[in-house]
N, C-alpha and C positions, 0 to 999 in steps of 0.2 A: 633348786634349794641347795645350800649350802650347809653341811652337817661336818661340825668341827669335833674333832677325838681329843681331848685334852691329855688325855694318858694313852701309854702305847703299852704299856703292863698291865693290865685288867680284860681280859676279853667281857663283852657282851655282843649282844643283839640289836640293833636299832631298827625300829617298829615305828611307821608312821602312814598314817592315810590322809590324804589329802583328796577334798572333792573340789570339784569344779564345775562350776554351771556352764563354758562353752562362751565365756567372756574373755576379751583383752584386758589388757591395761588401760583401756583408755574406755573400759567398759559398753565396750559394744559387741555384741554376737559375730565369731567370727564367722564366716563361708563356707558351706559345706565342703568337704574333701576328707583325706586322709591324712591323720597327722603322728608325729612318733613322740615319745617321751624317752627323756635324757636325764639322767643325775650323775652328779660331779661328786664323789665324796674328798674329803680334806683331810686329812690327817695332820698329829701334832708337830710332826716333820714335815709338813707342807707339799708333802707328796697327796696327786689328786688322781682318783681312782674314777674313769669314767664308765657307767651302765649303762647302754640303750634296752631299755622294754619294747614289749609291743606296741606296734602299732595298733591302733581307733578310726574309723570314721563318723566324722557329721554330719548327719542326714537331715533336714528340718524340712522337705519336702514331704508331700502324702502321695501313694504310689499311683501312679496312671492309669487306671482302670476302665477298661471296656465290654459293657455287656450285650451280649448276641441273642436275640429270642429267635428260635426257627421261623420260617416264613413255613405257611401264613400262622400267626398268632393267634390263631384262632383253632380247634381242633375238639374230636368228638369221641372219649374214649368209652366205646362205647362194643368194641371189642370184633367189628367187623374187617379189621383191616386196613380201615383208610383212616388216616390222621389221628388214631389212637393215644396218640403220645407228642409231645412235644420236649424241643434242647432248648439249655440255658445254657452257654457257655462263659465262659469269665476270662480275659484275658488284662493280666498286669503285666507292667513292665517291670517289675521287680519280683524277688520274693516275698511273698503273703501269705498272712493267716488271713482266716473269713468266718463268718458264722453271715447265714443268710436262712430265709422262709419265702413263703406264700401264704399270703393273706386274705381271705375275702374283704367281702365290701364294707362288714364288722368289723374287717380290723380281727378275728378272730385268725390264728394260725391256723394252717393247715399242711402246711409241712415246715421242718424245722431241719437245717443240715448247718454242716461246719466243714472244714477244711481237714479236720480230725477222721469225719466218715467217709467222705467223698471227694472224687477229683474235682477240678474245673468245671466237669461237664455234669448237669444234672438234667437227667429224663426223667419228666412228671407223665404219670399216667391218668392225670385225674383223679388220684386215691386222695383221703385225710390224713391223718394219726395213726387212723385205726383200721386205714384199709377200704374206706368204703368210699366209690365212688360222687363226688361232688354234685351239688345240682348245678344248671345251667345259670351264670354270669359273669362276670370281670374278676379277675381276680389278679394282686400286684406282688411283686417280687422286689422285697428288699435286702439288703445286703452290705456288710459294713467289713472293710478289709487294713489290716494293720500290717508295714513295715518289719525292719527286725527292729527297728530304728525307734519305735514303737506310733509313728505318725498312723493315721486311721483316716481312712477315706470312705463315707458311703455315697454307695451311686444313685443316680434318680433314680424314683419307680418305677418300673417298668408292667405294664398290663398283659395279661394272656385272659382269653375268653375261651371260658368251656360253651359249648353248643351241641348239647344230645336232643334239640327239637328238628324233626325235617321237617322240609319245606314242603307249604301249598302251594303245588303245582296242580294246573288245566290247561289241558289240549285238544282241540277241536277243529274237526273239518265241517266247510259250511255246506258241503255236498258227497252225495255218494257215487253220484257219476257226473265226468263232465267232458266235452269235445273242445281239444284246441285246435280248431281249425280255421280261425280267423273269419267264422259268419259270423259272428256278434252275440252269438246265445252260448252261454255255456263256457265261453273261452279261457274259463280261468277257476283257481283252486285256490280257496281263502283257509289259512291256517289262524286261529288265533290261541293265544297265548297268554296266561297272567301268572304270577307267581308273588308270594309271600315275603321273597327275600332275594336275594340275587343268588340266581345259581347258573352253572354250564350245564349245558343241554345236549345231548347227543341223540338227532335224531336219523333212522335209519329207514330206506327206503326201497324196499325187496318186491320183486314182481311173482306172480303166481309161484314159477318152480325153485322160489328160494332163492334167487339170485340176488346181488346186493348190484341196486340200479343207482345209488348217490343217495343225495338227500333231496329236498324238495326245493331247490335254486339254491345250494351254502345254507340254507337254514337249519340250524343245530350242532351243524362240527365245527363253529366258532369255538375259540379257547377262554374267549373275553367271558365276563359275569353279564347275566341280562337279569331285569325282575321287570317289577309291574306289569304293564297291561300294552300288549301289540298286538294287530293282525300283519300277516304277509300275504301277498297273493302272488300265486307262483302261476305260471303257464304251461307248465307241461315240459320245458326244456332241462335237459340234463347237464350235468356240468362239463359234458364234452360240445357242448352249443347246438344238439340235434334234438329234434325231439324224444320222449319217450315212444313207444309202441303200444298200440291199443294194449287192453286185459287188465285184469285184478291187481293191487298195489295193497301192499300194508306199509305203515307206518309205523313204527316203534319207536320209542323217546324214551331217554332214561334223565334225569336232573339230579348234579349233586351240588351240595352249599358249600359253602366257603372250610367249612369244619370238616368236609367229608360226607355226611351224612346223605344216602343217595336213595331216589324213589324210583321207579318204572311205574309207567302211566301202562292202563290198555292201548291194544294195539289198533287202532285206528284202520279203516279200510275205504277202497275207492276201484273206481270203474274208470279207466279212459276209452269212450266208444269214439270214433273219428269216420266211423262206416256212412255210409248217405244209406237216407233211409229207402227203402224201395215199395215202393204201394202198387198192384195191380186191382183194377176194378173187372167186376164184369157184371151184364144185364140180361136176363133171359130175354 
C-alpha cells in the first residue's frame, strides 16, 4: 500500500488496518508457509520510507493426531491390583489444544478433561463425575484437538471395556487314582475344563512333600486365552520326558480374564500307584 503525505508541515498519525482472507490476486488461497509484511511509505518529496512487520504463518491443515489405548483395553478396577486402571495417551504433531471425555453406551459423560487440567496422558480408573465406580460395558473415548492456527481435528472413537464380572471356571479329574504302566487299565488322567470367557490358566502340580513336579503334560502354563469346553488326558509323564513317581499329587489352578479379574478353583487331588498287585492265598 502506498500512503502519499501531501504536506510535510503538519505532523499527524496514520492509522490503518487492513484484513485479509489468505487470498492472491488472482483469488486463489495461497499455500501454507510463512510469510512477511512490507510497507513503502511516500512522502511529498518522494522520499520512500521502508517497514518490515512481523512475520505470519498459514496453516489450513488440521493437526495429525494419534490415539493410544493401553493393551489390553479391557480392565477391572476393581482395586485388587491387576489391571485397575487403564492409559489414553494423545500424540500430535504439532501444538494442540483438546478437550476430550468418556462416554457410555447412552452417550451419557463420564469423564470430561481438556488440555487446560491434564497432560497427554489420561489414567481412568473406572470413576464417573462423581467418583464412583462404573458398571460393567463398552465405553468410548472422544476427543477434538485444535491448532494455534485454529484447524480442529477429532479422532475416531475409540472403545475401553470395563469388566468387574469373573469368570466361570470348572476343573475336574476323571479319577482319584490311576497306574501309567502301559497294561491297558488305568493308563491315563483325564482333566477336563470349561470356562465362561476366555481366560489364562495356571495350573500347578505338587507331589505329597510340597514339591513343585510341572504341570499335567504343559497344561495350564500356556500364556495364550483358552475358554469353552475341553478335556486333556495326560499319562503321567513330566515335562522332563520321564515319568512322574508313585504317591499323592495335588493340583491347583488359578484363572484370570482378560480384564484381570482372577479365581482359584479347589485343589484337586490324585493317586499314581504303578506297584503290581501281590495276592497270597492259602487252604487249611
Amino acid at each position: 500500500w502506498f500512503i502519499r503525505l501531501f504536506t510535510a508541515y503538519q505532523e499527524f498519525v496514520l492509522e490503518r488496518t487492513v484484513t485479509w482472507d489468505g487470498t492472491a490476486d488472482d483469488g486463489e488461497v495461497v499455500a501454507d508457509g510463512e510469510y512477511f509484511v512490507k510497507i513503502w511509505v511516500v512522502d511529498a518529496q518522494n522520499r520512500t520510507v521502508e517497514l518490515s512487520l512481523d512475520s505470519f504463518v498459514i496453516d489450513t491443515s488440521a493437526p495429525d493426531v494419534e490415539i493410544v489405548l493401553q493393551e489390553p483395553a479391557v480392565f477391572s478396577p476393581n482395586g485388587d491390583g491387576r489391571n485397575d486402571d487403564t492409559g489414553i495417551w494423545f500424540r500430535s504433531n504439532e501444538k494442540v489444544t483438546w478437550n476430550g471425555g468418556i462416554t457410555n453406551s447412552s452417550g451419557d459423560a463420564i469423564v470430561q478433561t481438556s488440555s487446560d487440567i491434564t497432560t497427554s496422558l489420561i489414567m481412568w480408573r473406572g470413576a464417573d463425575l462423581e467418583g464412583n465406580v462404573v458398571e460393567d460395558g463398552v465405553y468410548s473415548v472422544n476427543a477434538s484437538f485444535t491448532d494455534v492456527a485454529g484447524n480442529t481435528y477429532a479422532i475416531p472413537t475409540e472403545n475401553i471395556e470395563v469388566d468387574l464380572t469373573f469368570p466361570v471356571v470348572t476343573f475336574g479329574l476323571d479319577k482319584d487314582y490311576f497306574s501309567p504302566d502301559d497294561d491297558g487299565i488305568k493308563d491315563t488322567l483325564t482333566a477336563s475344563f470349561t470356562s465362561s470367557e476366555p481366560v489364562r490358566g495356571l495350573l500347578s502340580l505338587t507331589d505329597s512333600a510340597g514339591r513343585d513336579v510341572g504341570t499335567l503334560g504343559g497344561l495350564g502354563r500356556a500364556s495364550q486365552l483358552i475358554d469353552g469346553a475341553f478335556a486333556y488326558t495326560w499319562g503321567g509323564i513330566s515335562g522332563s520326558g520321564l515319568y512322574v513317581p508313585d504317591g499323592k499329587y495335588t493340583v491347583s489352578s488359578i484363572y484370570e480374564d482378560r480384564a484381570g479379574n482372577r479365581i482359584a478353583l479347589e485343589n484337586e487331588q490324585f493317586v499314581i500307584d504303578t506297584r503290581p498287585v501281590r495276592v497270597t492265598a492259602s487252604a487249611p
